[in-house]
Structures are given as structure tokens and as C-alpha cells.
C-alpha positions as CSV (number, residue, x, y, z in Angstrom):
1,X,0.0,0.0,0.0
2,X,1.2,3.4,-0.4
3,X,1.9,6.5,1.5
4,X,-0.3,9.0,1.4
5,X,-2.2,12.2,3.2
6,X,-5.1,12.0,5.2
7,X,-7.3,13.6,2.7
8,X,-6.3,11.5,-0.4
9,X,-9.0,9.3,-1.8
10,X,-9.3,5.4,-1.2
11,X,-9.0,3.2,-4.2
12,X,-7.9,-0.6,-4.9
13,X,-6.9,-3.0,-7.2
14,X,-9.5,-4.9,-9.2
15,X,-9.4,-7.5,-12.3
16,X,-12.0,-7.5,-14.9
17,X,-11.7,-7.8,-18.4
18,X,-8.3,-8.5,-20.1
19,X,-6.5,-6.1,-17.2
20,X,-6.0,-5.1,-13.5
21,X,-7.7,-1.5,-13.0
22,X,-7.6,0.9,-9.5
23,X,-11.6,1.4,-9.0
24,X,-12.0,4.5,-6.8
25,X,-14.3,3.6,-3.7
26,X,-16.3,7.0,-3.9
27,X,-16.7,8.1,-7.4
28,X,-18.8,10.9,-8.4
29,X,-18.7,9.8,-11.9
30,X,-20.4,6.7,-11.2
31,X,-24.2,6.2,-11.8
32,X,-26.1,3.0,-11.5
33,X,-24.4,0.3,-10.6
34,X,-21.4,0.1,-13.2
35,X,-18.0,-0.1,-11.5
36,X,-15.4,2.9,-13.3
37,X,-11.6,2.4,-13.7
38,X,-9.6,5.4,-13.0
39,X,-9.2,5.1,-17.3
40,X,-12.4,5.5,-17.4
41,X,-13.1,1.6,-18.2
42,X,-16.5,0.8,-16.8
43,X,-17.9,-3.0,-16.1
44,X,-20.4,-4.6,-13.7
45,X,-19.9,-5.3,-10.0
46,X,-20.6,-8.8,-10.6
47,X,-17.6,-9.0,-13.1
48,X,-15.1,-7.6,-10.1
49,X,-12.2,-9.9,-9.1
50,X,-8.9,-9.4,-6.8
51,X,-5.9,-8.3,-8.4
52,X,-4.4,-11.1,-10.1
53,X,-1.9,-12.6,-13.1
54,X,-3.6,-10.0,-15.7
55,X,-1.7,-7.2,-17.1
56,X,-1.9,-4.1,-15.2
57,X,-3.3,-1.1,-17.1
58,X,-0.7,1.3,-17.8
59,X,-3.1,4.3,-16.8
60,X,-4.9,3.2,-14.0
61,X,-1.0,2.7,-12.7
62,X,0.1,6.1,-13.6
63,X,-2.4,7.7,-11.6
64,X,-1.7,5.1,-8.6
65,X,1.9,6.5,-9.2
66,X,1.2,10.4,-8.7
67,X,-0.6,9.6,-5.2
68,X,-3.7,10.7,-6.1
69,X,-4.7,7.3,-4.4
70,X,-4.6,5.8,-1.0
71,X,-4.6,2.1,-2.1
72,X,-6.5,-0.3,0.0
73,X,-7.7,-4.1,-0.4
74,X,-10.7,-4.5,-1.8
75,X,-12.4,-6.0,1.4
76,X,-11.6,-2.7,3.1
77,X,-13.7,-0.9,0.2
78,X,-16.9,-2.6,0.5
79,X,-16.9,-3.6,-3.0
């Protein structure tokens, strides 16, 4: 997990599709029930796994990178 302040948004690691993507826990872009990637990839809670052997997406990481993100399990998310 990384470092980061206080006031920094939760986020964690998900797999769907051909990739691993960071879904924010509190997104205002989301409406209904589909799930958002931080690239802006959207799929269906159902299809939500735990980070795994799939390639990571490059931009999901990049914004991880930058602290934007306080990363935390998936479990802790409610998700």
C-alpha cells in the first residue's frame, strides 16, 4: 500500500476484463451500478475480481503512481 495524506481518496486493485484496474471507492462519476476504472473503463460489480496474473493497465497505474490514491484491499472498500 502506499503512502499517502489524510485527505487523499481510497482506491484498490480490481481485475476485470483483459487487465488489472484501480476502481475508486467513492466516485462521483459513477451512476447505477457500473464499477469505473480510473481510465475510465466501466464494467459490472458482478464482473469484479482481486488483483491477479492480468496485465496491469498502464493508466490506471500512472495515476496510482502520482498519489492521487490511497490504495487499500478490496475487502476494506466494501466492494
Amino acid at each position: 500500500m502506499s503512502e499517502s495524506a489524510p485527505d487523499t481518496p481510497d482506491a484498490y486493485w480490481a481485475a476485470f476484463g483483459y487487465q488489472n484496474h484501480v476502481i475508486p471507492v467513492h466516485d462521483p462519476r459513477r451512476r447505477g451500478t457500473a464499477v469505473i476504472g480510473l481510465c475510465g473503463v466501466m464494467t459490472a460489480p458482478g464482473e469484479l475480481g482481486d488483483r491477479d496474473e492480468r496485465p496491469t493497465c498502464s493508466v490506471c497505474s500512472s495515476v496510482v503512481r502520482g498519489g492521487s490514491y490511497r490504495l487499500v484491499h478490496r475487502s476494506e472498500a466494501g466492494h
